[in-house]
C-alpha positions as CSV (number, residue, x, y, z in Angstrom):
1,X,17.4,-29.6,3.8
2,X,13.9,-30.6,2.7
3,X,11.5,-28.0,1.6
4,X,9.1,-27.6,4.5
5,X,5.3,-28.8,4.5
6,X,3.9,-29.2,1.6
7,X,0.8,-26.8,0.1
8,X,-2.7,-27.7,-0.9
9,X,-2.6,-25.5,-3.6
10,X,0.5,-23.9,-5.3
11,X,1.2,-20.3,-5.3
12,X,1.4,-18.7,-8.8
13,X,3.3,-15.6,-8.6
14,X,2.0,-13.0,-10.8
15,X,2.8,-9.1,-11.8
16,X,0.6,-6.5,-12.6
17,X,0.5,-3.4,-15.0
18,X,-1.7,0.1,-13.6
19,X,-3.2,1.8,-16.0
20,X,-3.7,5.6,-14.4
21,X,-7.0,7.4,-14.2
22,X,-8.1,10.7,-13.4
23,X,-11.5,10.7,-11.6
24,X,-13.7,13.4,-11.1
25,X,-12.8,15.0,-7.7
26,X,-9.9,17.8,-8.0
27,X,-9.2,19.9,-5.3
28,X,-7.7,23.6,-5.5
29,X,-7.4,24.2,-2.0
30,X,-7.8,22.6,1.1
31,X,-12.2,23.3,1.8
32,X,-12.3,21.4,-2.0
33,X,-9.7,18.8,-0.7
34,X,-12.0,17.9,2.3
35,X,-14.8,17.8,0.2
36,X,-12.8,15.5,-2.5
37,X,-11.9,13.0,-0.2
38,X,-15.2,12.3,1.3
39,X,-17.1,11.7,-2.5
40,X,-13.8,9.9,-4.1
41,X,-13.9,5.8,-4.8
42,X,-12.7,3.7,-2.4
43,X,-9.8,2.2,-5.1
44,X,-9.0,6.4,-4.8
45,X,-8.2,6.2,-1.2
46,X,-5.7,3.2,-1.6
47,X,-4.3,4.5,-4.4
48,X,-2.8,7.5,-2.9
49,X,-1.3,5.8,0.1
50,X,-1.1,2.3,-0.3
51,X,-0.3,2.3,-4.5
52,X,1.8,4.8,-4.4
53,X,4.3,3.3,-1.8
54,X,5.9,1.6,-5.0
55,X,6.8,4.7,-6.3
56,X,7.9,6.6,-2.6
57,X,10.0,3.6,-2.2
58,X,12.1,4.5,-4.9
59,X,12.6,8.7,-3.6
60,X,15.4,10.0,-1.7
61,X,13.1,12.1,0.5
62,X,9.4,13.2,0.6
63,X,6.3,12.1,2.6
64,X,5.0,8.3,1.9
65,X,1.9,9.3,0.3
66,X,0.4,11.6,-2.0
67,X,-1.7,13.1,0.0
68,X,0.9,14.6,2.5
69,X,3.1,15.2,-0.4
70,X,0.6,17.4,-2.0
71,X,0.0,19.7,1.3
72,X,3.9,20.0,1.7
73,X,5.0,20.8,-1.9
74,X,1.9,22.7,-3.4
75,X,0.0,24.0,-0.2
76,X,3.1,25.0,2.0
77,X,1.4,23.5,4.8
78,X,3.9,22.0,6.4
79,X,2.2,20.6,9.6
80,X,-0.3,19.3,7.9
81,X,1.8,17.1,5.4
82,X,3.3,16.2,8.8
83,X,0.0,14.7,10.3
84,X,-0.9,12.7,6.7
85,X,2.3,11.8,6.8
86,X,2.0,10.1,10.3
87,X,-0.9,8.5,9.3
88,X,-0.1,4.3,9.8
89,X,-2.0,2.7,7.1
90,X,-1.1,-0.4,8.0
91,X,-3.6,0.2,11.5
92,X,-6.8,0.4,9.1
93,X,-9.4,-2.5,8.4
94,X,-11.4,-0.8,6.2
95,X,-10.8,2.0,3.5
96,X,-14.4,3.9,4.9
97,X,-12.1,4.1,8.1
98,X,-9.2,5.3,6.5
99,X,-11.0,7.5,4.8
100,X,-12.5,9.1,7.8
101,X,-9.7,9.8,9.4
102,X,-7.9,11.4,6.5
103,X,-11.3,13.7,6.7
104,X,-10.6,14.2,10.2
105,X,-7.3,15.2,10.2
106,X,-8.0,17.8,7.7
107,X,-11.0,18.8,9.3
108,X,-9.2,19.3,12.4
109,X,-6.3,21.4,10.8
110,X,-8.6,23.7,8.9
111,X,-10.6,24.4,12.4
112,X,-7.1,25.3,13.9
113,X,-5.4,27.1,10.8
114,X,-8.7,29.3,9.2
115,X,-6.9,31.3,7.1
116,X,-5.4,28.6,5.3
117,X,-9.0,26.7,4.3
118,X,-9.4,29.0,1.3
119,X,-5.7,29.1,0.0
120,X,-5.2,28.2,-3.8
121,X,-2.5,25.7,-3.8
122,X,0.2,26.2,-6.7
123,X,-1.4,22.9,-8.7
124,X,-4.1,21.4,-8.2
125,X,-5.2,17.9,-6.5
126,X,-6.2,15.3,-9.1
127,X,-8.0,12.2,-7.2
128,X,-7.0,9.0,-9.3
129,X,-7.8,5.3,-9.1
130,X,-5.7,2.7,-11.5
131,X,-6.4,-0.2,-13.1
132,X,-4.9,-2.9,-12.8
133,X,-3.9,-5.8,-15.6
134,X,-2.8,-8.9,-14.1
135,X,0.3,-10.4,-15.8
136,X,1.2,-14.1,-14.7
137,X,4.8,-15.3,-14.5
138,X,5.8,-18.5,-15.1
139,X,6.8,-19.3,-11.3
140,X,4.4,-21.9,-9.3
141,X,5.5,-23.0,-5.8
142,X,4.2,-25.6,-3.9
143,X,6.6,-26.0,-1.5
144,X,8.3,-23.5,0.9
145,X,11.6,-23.9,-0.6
146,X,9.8,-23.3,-4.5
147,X,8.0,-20.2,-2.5
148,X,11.2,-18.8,-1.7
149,X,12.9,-19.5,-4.7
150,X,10.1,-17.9,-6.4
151,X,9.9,-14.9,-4.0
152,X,14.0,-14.6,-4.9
153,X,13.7,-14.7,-8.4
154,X,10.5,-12.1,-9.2
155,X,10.2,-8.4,-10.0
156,X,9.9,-6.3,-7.1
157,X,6.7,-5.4,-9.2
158,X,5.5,-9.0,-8.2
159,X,6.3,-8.4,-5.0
160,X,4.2,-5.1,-5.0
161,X,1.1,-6.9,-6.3
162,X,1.3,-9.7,-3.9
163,X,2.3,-7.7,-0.9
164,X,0.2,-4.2,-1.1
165,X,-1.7,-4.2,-3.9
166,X,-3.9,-7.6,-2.7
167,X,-4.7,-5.5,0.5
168,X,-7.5,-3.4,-1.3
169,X,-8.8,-6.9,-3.1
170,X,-8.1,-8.4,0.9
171,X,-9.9,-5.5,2.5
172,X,-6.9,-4.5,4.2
173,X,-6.7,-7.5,6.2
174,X,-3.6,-9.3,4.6
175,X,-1.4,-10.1,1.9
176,X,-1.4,-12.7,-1.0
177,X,1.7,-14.3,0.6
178,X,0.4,-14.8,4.1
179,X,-3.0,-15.7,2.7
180,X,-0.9,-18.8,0.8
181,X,1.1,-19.4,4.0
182,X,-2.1,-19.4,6.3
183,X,-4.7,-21.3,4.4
184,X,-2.8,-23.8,2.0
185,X,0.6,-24.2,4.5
186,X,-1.1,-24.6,7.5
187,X,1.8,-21.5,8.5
188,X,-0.5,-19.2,10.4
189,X,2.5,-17.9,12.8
190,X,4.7,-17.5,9.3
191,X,1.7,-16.0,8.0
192,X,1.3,-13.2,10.6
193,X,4.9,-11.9,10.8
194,X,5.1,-11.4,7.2
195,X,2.0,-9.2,7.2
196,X,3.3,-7.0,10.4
197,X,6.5,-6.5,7.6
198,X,6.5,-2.8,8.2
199,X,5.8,-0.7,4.6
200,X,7.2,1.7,5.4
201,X,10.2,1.6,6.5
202,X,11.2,-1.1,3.9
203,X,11.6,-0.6,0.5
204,X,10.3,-3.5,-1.9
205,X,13.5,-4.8,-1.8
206,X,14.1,-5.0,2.1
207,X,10.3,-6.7,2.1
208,X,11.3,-9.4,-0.2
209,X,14.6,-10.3,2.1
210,X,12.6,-10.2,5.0
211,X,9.8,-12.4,3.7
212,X,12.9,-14.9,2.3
213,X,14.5,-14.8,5.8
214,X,10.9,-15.3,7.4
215,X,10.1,-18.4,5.2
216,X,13.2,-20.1,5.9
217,X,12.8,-19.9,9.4
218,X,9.7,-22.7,8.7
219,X,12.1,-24.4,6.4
220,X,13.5,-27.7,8.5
C-alpha cells in the first residue's frame, strides 16, 4: 500500500495546556445572565460550548455545554437547559452569531417564563475564557499514511486542539486536520467529511477513529 499523495508542507501535531480564567461577567440569575453574555469576550463564548466539549465528553450524562448545564443544575429551569442544549454549534460561522442566538434564546424564555427572570440561582455563573499554551509533539506527517499514524498515536488532547480548539483561531470555519488535507493534500472531499465529524455525538476517541477510517479511504 503506498501512502497516498504526498503534502506540500508536513503536519506537526501538537497539544495544548488551558490555563483557566475568570472574567469579569458573573451572573446570579437569569436578567444578569442575559446581560453577561452580550458584554463577555468572544474566546468566552467558545469556551463554554466548544472548550468544554473535552470535558462533557468524558460525563455519563448532562447537557454538552456549560451554559445549559448551568440553567438545569443551579436555575431549575429545565426547558431552558433544554433549548441551550439543542443549540448546534457546529451551524455557526461566527461567534457574534453564536452569540446572538444564545441572547435570543434566553431572551425569548424570560418573555415566556416572567417569574423566573429575577430568580437567584443556587451558585452563581462565572464567565471564563482560557489560555492556551501550545505544546509540540514530536510527530510530523507528510504523507497520509505518517498523518494517520500520527493521528493513531497522539493524546486525545492533540486531537482536541487540532479538531475544536483551531475552530475559534479558524473562525469556526474548519479544523487543523482538514485545513492540512485541503490546502497542502490537495484532499478537499477528505477535507470536508472530516469537518462535518459530528461533536457531539462522538467522544474524542470516536473522532479520531473516524478521521483514521476517513483518511484511509484516500489511501490507495
Amino acid at each position: 500500500m503506498s501512502s497516498g499523495p504526498s503534502a506540500r508542507a508536513p503536519f506537526h501535531f501538537n497539544s495544548a495546556a488551558h490555563l483557566l480564567r475568570i472574567g469579569r461577567e458573573r451572573a446570579a440569575n437569569l436578567i444578569e445572565f442575559r446581560e453577561a453574555l452580550h458584554n463577555c469576550a468572544e474566546d468566552s463564548i467558545f469556551q463554554h460550548t466548544f472548550r468544554t466539549l473535552e470535558e462533557h465528553h468524558f460525563l455519563q450524562e448532562g447537557f454538552s455545554n456549560d451554559f445549559a448545564h448551568w440553567a438545569y443544575s443551579d436555575c431549575d429551569e429545565t426547558g431552558l437547559a433544554e433549548r441551550l442544549a439543542a443549540l448546534d454549534v457546529r451551524s455557526f460561522t461566527s461567534i457574534a452569531d453564536l452569540r446572538q442566538k444564545l441572547v435570543e434564546i434566553v431572551d425569548d424564555y424570560v418573555q415566556s417564563h416572567p417569574q423566573a427572570a429575577a430568580r437567584v440561582a443556587r451558585k452563581p455563573f462565572y464567565f471564563c475564557t482560557s489560555e492556551t499554551v501550545v505544546l509540540p509533539t514530536s510527530l510530523v506527517a507528510l504523507s497520509l499514511e505518517e498523518f494517520v499514524e500520527g493521528v493513531a498515536q497522539v493524546t486525545i488532547h492533540s486531537i482536541h486542539h487540532h479538531f475544536i480548539e483551531a475552530r475559534l483561531r479558524l473562525k469556526l470555519q474548519s479544523n487543523d486536520f482538514s485545513l492540512w488535507l485541503e490546502k497542502e493534500v490537495g484532499l478537499s472531499d477528505v477535507a470536508t467529511r472530516i469537518n462535518r465529524i459530528d461533536i457531539y455525538t462522538a467522544t474524542l476517541e470516536g473522532v479520531r477513529q473516524q478521521i483514521v477510517r476517513i483518511v484511509k479511504t484516500a489511501i490507495h
